[in-house]
ROSEGU-810294 format. One line per field, with one value per residue (C-alpha): residue number from 0; x, y, z; residue in three letters; chain. Coordinates in Angstrom, 1 decimal. Layout:
<rs>
resi	[NUM;...]
c1	[X;...]
c2	[Y;...]
c3	[Z;...]
resn	[ALA;...]
chain	[A;...]
</rs>
This chain:
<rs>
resi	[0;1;2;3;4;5;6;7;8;9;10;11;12;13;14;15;16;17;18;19;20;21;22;23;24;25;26;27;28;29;30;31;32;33;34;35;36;37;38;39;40;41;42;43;44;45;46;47;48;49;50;51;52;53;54;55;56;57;58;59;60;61;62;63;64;65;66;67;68;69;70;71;72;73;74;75;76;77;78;79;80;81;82;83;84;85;86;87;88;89;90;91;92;93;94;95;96;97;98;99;100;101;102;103;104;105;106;107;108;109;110;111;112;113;114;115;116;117;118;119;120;121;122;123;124;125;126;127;128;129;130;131;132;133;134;135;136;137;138;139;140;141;142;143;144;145;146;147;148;149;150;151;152;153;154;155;156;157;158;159;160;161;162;163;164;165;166;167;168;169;170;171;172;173;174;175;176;177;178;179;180;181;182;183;184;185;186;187;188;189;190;191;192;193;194;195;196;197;198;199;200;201;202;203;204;205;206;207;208;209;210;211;212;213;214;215;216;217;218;219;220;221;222;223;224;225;226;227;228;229;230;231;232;233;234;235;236;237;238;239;240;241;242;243;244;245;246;247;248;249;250;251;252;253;254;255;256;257;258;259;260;261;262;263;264;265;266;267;268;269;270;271;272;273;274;275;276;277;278;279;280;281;282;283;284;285;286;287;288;289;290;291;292;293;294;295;296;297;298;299;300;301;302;303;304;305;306;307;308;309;310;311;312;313;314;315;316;317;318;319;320;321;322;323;324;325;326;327;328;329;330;331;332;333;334;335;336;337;338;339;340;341;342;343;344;345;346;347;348;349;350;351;352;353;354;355;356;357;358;359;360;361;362;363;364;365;366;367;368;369;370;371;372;373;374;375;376;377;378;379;380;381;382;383;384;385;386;387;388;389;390;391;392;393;394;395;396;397;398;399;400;401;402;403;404;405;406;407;408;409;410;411;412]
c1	[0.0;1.7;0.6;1.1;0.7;0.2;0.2;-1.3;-0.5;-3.0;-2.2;-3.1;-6.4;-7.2;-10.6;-13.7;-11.9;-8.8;-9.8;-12.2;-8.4;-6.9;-9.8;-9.3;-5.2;-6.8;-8.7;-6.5;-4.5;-7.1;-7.9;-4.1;-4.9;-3.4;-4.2;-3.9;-3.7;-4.5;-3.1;-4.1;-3.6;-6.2;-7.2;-4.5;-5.4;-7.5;-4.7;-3.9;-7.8;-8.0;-4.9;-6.6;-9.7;-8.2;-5.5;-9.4;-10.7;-7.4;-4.2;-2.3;-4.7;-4.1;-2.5;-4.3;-7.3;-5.6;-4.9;-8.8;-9.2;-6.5;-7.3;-10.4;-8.8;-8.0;-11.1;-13.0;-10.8;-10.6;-14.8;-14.6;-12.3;-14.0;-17.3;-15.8;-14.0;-17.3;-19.2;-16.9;-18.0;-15.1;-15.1;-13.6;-13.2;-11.7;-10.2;-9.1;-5.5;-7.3;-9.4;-6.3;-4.9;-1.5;-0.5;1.7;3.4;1.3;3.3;0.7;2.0;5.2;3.8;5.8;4.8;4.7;2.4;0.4;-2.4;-2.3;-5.1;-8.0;-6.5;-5.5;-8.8;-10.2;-7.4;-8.3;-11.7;-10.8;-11.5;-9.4;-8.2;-8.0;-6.1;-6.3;-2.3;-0.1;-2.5;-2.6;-3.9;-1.5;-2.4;-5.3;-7.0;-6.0;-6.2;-2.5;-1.3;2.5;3.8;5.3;5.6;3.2;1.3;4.5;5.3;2.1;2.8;5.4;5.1;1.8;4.3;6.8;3.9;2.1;5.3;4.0;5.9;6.3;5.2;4.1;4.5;2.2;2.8;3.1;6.7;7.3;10.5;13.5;15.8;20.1;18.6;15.7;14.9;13.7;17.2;18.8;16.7;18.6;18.0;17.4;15.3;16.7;15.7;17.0;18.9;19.7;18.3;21.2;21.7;17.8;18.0;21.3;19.0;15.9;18.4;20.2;17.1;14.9;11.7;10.7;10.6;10.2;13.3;11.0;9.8;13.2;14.3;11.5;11.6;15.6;15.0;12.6;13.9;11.0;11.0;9.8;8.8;8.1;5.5;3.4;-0.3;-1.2;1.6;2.2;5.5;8.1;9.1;12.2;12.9;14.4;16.2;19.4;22.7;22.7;26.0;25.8;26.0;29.8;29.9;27.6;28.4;30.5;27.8;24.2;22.6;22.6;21.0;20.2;19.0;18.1;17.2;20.4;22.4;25.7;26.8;31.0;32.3;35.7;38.7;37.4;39.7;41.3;40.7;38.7;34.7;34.9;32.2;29.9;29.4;29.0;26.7;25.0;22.9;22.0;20.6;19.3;16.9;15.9;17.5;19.3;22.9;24.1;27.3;30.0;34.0;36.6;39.7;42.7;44.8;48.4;47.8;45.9;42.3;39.7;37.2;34.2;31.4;28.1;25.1;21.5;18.1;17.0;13.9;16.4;18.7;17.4;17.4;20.8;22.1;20.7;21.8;25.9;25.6;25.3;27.7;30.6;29.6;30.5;32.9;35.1;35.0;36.2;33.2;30.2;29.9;26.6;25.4;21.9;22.3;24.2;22.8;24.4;25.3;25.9;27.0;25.9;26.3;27.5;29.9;32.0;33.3;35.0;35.9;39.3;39.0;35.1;35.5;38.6;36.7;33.7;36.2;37.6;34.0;32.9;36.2;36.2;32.5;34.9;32.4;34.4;33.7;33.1;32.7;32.9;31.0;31.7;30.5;31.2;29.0;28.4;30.3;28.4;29.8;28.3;28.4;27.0;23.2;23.4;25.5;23.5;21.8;25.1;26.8;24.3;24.3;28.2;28.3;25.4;27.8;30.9;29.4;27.7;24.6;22.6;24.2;22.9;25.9;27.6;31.0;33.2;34.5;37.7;38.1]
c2	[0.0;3.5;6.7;7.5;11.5;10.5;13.8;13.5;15.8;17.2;14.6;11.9;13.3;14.9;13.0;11.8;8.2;9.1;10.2;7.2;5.2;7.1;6.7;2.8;3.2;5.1;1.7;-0.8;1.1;1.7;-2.1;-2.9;-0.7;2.6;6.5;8.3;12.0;12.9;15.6;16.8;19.5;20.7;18.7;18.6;22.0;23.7;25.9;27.1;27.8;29.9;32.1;32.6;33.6;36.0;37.4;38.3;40.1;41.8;42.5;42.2;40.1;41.5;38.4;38.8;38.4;35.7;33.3;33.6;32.2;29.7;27.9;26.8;24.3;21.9;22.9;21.0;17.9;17.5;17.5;15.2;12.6;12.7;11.4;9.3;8.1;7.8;5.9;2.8;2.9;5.0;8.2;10.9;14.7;17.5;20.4;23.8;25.0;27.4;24.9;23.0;25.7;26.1;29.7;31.1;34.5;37.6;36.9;36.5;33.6;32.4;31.9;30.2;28.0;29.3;26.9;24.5;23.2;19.8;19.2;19.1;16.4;14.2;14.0;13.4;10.6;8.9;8.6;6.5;9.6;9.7;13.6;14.9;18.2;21.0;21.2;24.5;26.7;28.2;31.7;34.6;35.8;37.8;35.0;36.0;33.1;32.2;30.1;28.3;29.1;26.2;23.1;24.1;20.6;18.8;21.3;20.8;17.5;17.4;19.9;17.9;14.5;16.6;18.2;15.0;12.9;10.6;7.2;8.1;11.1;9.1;11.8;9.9;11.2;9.9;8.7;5.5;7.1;8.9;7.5;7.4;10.4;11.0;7.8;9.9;11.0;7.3;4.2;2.1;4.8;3.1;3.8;4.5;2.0;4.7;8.2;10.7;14.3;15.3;13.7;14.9;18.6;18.9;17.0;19.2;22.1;21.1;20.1;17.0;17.4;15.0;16.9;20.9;22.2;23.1;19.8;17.9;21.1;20.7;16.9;17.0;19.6;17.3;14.0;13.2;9.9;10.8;8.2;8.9;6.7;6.3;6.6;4.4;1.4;-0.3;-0.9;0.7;3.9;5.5;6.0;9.8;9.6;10.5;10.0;6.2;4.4;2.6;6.1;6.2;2.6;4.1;4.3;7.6;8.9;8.0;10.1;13.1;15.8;18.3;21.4;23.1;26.8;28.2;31.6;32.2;36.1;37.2;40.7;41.1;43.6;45.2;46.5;43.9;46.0;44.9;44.9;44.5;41.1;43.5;45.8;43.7;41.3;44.2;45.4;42.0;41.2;44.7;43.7;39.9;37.7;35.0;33.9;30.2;29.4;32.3;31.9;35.0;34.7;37.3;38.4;39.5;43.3;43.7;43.0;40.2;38.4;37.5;35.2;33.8;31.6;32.7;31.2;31.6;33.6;36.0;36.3;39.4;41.4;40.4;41.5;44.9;45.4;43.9;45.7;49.4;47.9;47.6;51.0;52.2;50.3;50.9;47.1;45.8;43.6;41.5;38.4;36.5;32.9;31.7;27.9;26.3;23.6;22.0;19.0;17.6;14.6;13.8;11.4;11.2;8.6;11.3;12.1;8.3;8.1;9.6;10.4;11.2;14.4;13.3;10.6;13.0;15.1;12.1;10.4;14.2;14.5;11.3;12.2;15.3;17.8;20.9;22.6;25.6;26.1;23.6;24.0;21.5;20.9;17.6;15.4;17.1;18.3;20.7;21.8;24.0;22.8;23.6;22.8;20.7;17.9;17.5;14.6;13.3;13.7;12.5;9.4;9.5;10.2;7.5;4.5;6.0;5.6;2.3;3.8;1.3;-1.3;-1.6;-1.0;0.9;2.4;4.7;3.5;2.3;3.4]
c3	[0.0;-1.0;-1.6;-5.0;-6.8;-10.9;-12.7;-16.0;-19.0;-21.9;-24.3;-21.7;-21.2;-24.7;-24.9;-23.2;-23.9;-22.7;-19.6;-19.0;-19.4;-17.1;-14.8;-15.4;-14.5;-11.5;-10.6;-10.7;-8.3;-6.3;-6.0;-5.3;-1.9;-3.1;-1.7;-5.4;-5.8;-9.4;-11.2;-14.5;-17.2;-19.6;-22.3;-25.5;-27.1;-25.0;-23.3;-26.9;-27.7;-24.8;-25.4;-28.9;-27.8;-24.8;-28.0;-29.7;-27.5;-26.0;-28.4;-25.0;-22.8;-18.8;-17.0;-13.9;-16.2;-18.6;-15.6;-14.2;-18.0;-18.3;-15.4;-16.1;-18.7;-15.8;-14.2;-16.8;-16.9;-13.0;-13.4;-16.3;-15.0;-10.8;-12.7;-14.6;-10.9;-9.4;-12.5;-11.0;-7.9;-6.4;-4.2;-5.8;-5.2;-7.5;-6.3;-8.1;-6.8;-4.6;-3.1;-2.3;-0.8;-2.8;-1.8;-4.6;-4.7;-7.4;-10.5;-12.6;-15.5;-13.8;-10.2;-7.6;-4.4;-1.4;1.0;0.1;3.3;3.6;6.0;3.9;1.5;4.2;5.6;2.1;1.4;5.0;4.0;0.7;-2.1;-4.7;-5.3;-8.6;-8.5;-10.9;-12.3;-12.9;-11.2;-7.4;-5.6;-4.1;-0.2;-1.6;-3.6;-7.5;-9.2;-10.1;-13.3;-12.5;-16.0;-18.5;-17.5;-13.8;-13.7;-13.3;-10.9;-9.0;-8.9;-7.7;-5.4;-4.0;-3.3;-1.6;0.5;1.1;2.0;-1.2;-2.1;-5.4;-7.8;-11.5;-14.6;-17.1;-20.3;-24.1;-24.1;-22.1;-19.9;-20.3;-23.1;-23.9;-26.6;-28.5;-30.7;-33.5;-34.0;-32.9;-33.6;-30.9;-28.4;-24.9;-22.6;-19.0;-15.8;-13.7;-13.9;-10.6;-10.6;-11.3;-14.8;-15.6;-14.9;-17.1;-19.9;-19.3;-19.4;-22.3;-24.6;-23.1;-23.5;-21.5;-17.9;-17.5;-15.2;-12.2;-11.6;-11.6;-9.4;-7.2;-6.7;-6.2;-3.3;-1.9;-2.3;-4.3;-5.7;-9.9;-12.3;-16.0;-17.5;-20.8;-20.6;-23.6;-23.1;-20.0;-18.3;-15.4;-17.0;-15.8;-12.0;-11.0;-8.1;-5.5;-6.6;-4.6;-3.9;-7.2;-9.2;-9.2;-11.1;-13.2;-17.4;-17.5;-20.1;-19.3;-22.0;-24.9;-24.9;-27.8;-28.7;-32.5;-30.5;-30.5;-31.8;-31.6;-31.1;-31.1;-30.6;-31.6;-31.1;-27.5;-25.4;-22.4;-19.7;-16.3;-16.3;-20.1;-20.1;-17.6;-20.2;-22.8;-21.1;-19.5;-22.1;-23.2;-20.1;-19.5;-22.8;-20.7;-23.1;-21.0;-22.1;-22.4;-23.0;-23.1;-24.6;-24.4;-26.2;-25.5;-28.4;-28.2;-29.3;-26.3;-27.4;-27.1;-28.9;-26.8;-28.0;-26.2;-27.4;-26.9;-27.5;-31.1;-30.1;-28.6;-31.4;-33.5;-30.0;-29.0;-32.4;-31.9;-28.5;-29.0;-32.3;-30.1;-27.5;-30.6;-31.6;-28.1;-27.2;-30.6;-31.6;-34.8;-35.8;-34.7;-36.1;-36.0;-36.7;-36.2;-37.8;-35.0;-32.5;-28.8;-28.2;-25.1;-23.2;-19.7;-16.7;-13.3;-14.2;-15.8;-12.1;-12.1;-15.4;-17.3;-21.2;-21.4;-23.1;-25.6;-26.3;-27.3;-29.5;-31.2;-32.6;-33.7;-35.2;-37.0;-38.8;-40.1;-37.3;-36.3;-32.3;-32.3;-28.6;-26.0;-22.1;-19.4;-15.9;-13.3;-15.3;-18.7;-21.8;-24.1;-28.0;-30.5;-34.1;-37.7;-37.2;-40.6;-38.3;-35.5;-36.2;-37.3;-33.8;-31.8;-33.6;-34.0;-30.1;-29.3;-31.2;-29.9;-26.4;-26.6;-25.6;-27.1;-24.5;-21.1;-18.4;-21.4;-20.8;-22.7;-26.1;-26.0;-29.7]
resn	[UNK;UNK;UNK;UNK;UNK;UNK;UNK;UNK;UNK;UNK;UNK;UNK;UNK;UNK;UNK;UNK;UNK;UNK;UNK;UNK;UNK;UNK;UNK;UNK;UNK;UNK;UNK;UNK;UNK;UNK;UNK;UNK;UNK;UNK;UNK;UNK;UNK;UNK;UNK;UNK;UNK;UNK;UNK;UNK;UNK;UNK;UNK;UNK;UNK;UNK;UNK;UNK;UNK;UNK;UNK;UNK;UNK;UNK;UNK;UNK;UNK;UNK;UNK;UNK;UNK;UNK;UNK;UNK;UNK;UNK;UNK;UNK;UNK;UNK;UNK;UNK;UNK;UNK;UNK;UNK;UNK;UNK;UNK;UNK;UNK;UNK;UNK;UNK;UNK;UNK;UNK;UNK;UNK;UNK;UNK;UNK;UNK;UNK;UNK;UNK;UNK;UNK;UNK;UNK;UNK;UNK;UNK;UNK;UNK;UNK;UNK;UNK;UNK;UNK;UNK;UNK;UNK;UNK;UNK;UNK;UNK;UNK;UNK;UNK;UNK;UNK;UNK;UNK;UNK;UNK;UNK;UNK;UNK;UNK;UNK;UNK;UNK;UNK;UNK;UNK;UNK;UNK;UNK;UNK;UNK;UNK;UNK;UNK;UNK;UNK;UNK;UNK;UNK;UNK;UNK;UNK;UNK;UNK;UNK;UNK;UNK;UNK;UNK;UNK;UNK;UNK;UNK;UNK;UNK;UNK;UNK;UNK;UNK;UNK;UNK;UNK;UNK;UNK;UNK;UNK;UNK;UNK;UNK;UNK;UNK;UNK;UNK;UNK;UNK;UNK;UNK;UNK;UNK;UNK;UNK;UNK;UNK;UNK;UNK;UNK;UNK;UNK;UNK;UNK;UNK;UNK;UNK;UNK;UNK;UNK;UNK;UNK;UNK;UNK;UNK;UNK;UNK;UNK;UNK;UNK;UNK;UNK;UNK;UNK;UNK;UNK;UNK;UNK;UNK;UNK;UNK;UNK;UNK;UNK;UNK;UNK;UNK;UNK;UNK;UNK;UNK;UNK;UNK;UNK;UNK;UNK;UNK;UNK;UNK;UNK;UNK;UNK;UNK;UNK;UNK;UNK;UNK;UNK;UNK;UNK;UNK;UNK;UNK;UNK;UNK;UNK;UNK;UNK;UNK;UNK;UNK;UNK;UNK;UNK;UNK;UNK;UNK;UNK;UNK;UNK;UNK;UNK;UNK;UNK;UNK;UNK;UNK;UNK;UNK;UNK;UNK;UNK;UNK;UNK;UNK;UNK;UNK;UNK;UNK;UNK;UNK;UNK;UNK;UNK;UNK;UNK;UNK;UNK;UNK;UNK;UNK;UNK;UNK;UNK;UNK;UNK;UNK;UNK;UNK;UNK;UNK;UNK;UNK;UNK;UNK;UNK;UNK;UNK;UNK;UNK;UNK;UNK;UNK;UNK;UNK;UNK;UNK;UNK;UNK;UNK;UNK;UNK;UNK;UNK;UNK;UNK;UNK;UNK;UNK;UNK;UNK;UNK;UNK;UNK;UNK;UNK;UNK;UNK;UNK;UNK;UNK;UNK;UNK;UNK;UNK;UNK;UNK;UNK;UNK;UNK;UNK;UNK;UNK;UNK;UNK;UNK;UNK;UNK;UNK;UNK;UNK;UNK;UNK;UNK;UNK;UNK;UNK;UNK;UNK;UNK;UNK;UNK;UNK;UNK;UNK;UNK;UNK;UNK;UNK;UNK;UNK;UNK;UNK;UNK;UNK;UNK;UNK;UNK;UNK;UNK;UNK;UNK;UNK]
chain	[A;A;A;A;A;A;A;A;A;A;A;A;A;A;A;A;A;A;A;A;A;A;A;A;A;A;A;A;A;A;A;A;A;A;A;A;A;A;A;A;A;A;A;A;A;A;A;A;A;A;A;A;A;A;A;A;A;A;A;A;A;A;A;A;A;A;A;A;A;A;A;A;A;A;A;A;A;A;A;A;A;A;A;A;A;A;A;A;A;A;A;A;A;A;A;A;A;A;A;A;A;A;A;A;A;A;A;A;A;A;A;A;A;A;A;A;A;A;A;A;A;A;A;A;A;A;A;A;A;A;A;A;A;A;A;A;A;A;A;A;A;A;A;A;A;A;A;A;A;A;A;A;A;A;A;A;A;A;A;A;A;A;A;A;A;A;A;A;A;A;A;A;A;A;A;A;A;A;A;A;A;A;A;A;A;A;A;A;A;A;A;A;A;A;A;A;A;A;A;A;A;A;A;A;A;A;A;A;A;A;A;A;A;A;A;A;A;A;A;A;A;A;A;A;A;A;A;A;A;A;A;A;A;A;A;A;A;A;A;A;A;A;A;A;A;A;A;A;A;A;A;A;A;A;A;A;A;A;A;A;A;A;A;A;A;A;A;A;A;A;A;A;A;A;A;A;A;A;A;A;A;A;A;A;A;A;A;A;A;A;A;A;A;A;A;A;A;A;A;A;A;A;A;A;A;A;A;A;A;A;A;A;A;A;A;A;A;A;A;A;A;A;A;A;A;A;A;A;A;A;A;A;A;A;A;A;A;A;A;A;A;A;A;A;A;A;A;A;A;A;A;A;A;A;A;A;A;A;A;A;A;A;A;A;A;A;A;A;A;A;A;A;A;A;A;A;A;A;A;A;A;A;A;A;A;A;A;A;A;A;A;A;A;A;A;A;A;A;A;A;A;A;A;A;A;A;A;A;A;A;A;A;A]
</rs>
């Protein structure tokens, strides 16, 4: 007998008939003699609808106003799937974020826990109801409906197992668990029995989709126990845990990590002089554009280059702001590339193991893919490359690794 959160997403509840198979997941756990707290988003689409519909009425819809409207998405579904709960016979109770109490600070679309009251839900789990909780929404002090921001029902859910001291939080979504890389890319991708917190927030951060940053932040604060699962296949997903004993005879790589969304921005011939990067980086993030990976090279006549990555979205505004900072600062040129991608490799192992990031180098050099910057941490090494041989590497990488091998190691080529 546990207690188990299971957080849902839109795409596992996107119909009347996937919510009634949810319901029947629900069930079965219920019969095994399991307290379940249900999580859910809005149903596949219906966030977008909204958004359109506010966009109609408002050019630049007021976000106190547009998070009273977007959290009635998971208001419906919470409805939909405590009948369909009851129609077999068990007791079931939604709640709203408000209802459950999760006190969230006034930032109206990017909200962030505060409290959340725990009493009420106990009661209801003691009494055998299943809870079915309203995802990525909450209310501040004064009781303005509040919407998490991307990725909030995962938050939620976790946030509710960390709360509730749960066994386990379940993230039911439409991959099966968290794979070596994405098996689009690599048919022999593997999927992971288990990976440490650490190894999933450098893959959410580096381009995994599979879990939003918050969540994997959230359930590593907590100690959360974090299961990915499918909602249409059976099986044990992926198990996101501590960094246990056995992590350090781990595989040095456990997985790569990608990401298309990047730009690449280098102003060169600026003076070498102290506070230089400040006022280069200072405009940039004066304008809210969020830097990635940063190089500086010094040249003998007393100048430097200095280049830093940025989020495709970002790249237009970037290039106007470094653009002004050359003019004042008297550089020599900006130079600007937009069809680049990252690459990384990541796994605790790497804190055991000699050679990781040579042997990196040596498979992207043998598929004839020039670095063009390079980013490393304990247990992850990062390069930018031409976007045309991405796909490349992370096969190239993926072989080189053995990642299609359970218990894989580094190559020994």
């Amino acid at each position: 007998m546990a207690l188990l959160v299971q957080k849902y997403g839109g795409t596992s509840v996107g119909s009347v008939e996937r919510i009634e198979a949810v319901a029947d997941r629900v069930l079965k756990h219920k019969q095994q003699g399991d307290d379940i707290v249900v999580v859910v988003s809005a149903m596949s689409g219906e966030t977008n609808r909204l958004i359109e519909l506010a966009k109609s009425v408002q050019a630049t819809p007021d976000a106190r106003e547009m998070d009273v409207l977007l959290s009635t998405g998971e208001q419906v579904t919470i409805a939909l799937l405590s009948m369909a709960l009851m129609k077999r016979g068990l007791l079931a109770k939604s709640y709203t974020g408000s209802q459950v109490r999760i006190t969230t600070d006034n930032a109206h679309g990017k909200a962030r826990i505060q409290d959340i009251d725990t009493e009420a839900m106990k009661s209801d789990l003691a009494e055998g109801n299943v809870l079915v909780v309203a995802g990525f929404q909450g209310a501040d002090e004064l009781g303005n409906i509040t919407t998490l921001g991307r990725g909030g029902s995962d938050t939620t859910g976790v946030a509710l197992a960390a709360a509730l001291k749960a066994d386990e939080c379940q993230i039911y979504t439409d991959v099966d668990g968290v794979y070596t890389t994405d098996p689009r890319v690599v048919d022999s991708a593997r999927r992971l029995e288990k990976i440490t917190f650490e190894e999933m927030l450098e893959m959410a951060s580096l381009g995994s989709k599979v879990l939003q940053i918050r969540a994997v932040e959230f359930a590593g604060k907590y100690q959360v126990p974090l299961r990915v699962l499918s909602s249409f296949t059976e099986g044990e997903g992926t198990l996101i845990t501590t960094d246990g004993e056995q992590s350090m005879e781990q595989p040095a790589v456990s997985g790569i990590a990608f990401n298309r969304d990047e730009a690449k921005l280098t102003i060169k011939g600026v003076p070498d002089v102290p506070g230089m990067a400040s006022k280069i980086l200072g405009s940039i993030s004066d304008a809210n554009v969020e830097v990635d990976m940063i190089v500086q090279n010094v040249s003998i006549d007393g100048t430097t280059d200095f280049t830093f990555t940025v989020h495709r979205n970002d790249f237009e505004k970037a290039s106007k702001e470094l653009h002004a900072v050359a003019a004042d600062l008297g550089a020599k040129e900006v130079l600007q590339d937009d069809k680049i991608a990252k690459v990384s490799i990541v796994g605790v192992g790497m804190r055991s193991h000699a050679g990781v990031a040579s042997s990196m180098f040596k498979a992207l050099a043998q598929e004839s893919i020039n670095i063009q910057l390079i980013s490393t941490s304990e247990i992850k090494v990062s390069v930018i490359i031409d976007e045309k041989y991405m796909e490349l590497a992370v096969r190239a990488l993926h072989s080189a690794f053995k990642l299609n091998e359970p218990d894989a190691g580094v190559s020994e080529a």
